[in-house]
C-alpha positions as CSV (number, residue, x, y, z in Angstrom):
1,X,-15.1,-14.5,-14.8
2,X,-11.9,-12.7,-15.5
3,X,-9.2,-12.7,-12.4
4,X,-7.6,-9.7,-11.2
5,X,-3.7,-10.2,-12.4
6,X,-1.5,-7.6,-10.6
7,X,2.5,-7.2,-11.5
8,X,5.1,-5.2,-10.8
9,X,8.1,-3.5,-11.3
10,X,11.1,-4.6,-8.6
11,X,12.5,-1.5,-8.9
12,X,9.7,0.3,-7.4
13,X,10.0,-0.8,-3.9
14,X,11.2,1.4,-1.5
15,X,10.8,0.6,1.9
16,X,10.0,-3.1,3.9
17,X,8.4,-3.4,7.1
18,X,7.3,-6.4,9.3
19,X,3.8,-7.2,10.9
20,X,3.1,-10.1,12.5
21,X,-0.1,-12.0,12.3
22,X,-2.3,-11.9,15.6
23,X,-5.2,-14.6,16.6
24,X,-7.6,-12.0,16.1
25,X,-6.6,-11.9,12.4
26,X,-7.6,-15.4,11.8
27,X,-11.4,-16.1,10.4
28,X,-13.6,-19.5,10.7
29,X,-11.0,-20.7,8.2
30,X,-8.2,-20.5,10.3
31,X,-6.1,-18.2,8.1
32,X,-5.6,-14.8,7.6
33,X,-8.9,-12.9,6.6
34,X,-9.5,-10.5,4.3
35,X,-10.2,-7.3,6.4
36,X,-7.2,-7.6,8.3
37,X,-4.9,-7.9,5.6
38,X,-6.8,-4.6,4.5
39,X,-5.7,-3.3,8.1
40,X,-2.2,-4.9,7.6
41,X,-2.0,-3.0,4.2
42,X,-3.2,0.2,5.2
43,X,-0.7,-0.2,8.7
44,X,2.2,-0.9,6.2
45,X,1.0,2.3,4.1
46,X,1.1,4.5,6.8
47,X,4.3,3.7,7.8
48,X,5.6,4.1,4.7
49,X,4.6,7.4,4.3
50,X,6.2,7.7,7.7
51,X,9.4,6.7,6.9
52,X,9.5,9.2,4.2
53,X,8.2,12.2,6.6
54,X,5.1,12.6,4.5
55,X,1.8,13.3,6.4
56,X,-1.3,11.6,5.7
57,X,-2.7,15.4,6.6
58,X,-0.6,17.9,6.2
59,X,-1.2,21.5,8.6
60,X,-2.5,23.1,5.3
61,X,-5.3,20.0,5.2
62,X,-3.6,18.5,2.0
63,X,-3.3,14.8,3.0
64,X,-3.7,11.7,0.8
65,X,-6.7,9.5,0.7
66,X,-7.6,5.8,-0.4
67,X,-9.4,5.6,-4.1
68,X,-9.6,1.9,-4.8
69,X,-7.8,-1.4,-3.5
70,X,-6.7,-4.3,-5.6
71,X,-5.6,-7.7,-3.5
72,X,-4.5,-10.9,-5.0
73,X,-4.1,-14.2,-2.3
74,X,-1.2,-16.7,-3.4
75,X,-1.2,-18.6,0.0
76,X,-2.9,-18.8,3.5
77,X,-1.0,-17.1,6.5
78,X,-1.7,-18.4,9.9
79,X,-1.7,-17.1,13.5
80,X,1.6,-15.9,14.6
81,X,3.3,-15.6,11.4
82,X,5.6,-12.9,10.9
83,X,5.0,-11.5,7.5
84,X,7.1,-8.8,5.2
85,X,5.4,-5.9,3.5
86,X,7.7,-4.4,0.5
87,X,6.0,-0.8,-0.2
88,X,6.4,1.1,-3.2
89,X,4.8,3.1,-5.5
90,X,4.3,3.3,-9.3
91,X,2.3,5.3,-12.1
92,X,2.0,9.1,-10.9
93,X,-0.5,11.1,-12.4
94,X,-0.9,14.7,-11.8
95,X,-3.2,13.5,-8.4
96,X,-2.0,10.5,-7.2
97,X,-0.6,7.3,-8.2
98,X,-0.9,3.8,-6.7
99,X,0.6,2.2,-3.6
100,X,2.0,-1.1,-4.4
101,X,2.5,-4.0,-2.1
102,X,4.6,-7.4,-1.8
103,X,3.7,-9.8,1.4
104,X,5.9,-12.7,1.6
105,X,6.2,-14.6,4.7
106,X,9.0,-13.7,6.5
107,X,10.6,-17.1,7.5
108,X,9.8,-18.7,4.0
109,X,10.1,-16.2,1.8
110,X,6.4,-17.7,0.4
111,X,4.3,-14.4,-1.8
112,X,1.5,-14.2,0.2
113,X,-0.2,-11.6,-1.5
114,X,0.4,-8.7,-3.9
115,X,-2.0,-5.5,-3.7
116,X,-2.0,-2.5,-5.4
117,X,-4.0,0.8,-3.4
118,X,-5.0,3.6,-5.8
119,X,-4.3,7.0,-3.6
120,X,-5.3,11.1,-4.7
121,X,-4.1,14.1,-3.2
122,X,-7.2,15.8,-1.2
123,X,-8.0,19.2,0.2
124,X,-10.0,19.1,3.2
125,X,-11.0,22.2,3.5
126,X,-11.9,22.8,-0.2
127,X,-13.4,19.2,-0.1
128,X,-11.9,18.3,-3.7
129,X,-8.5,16.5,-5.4
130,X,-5.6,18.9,-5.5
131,X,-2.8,18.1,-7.6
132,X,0.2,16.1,-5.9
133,X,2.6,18.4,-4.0
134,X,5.6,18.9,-5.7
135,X,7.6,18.0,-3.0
136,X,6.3,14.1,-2.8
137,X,6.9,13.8,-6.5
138,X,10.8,14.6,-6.0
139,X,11.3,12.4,-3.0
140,X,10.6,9.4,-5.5
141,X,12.5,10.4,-8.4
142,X,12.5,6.9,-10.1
143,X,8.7,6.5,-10.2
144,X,7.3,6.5,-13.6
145,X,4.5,9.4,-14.7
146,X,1.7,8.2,-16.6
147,X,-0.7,11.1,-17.8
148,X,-3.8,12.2,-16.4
């Protein structure tokens, strides 16, 4: 079976935030399981978008929401490890674009993981994909467009 590579750009990360590994992260293998480094990504997205004053739902209901998620393990984290999330973003469309994540352990330096969350632009009250606010495209000027 063919494995999942991810890579990306270092120019595309713009913001780094830290989360630290709790005992209720840990699965019967004592490392890190998989659906809390889904929470830990989603947590580093939000804040993210945070940083950058965007709203995950806006007062007009135009918020962003989650179309696919791509994770790739290098190593095991353990209980109590303090681990750095580098957040970017790459390949806008006319919709969306993709999240991008680096997780390195914060003492080490050790890749963790790399992930990659596909996101679209989404009306709530219209219940459909709206194309991506102008205003979001200029905050990242350096992000590359890809069509469609």
């Amino acid at each position: 079976m063919a494995r999942l590579h991810l890579e990306f750009p270092e120019d595309q990360f713009y913001f780094t935030t830290q989360l630290t590994v709790r005992i209720t992260d840990i699965n019967s293998g004592k490392h890190l399981a998989n659906d809390s480094m889904i929470s830990m990504i989603s947590e580093a997205r939000a804040r993210f978008l945070y940083q950058f004053g965007i709203e995950e739902v806006s007062v007009n209901d135009v918020g962003i929401i989650v179309t696919d998620l791509a994770t790739t393990y290098r190593r095991e984290a353990f209980a109590r490890e303090t681990l750095v999330f580098e957040v970017g973003l790459m390949d806008l469309n006319k919709y969306g674009g993709d999240i991008i994540f680096r997780i390195t352990k914060a003492e080490s330096g050790e890749l963790v993981a790399l992930a990659k969350s596909g996101f679209v632009f989404y009306n709530f009250l219209a219940a459909k994909v709206t194309p991506m606010p102008e205003d979001f495209r200029l905050r990242f000027p350096g992000v590359n467009q890809i069509e469609g």
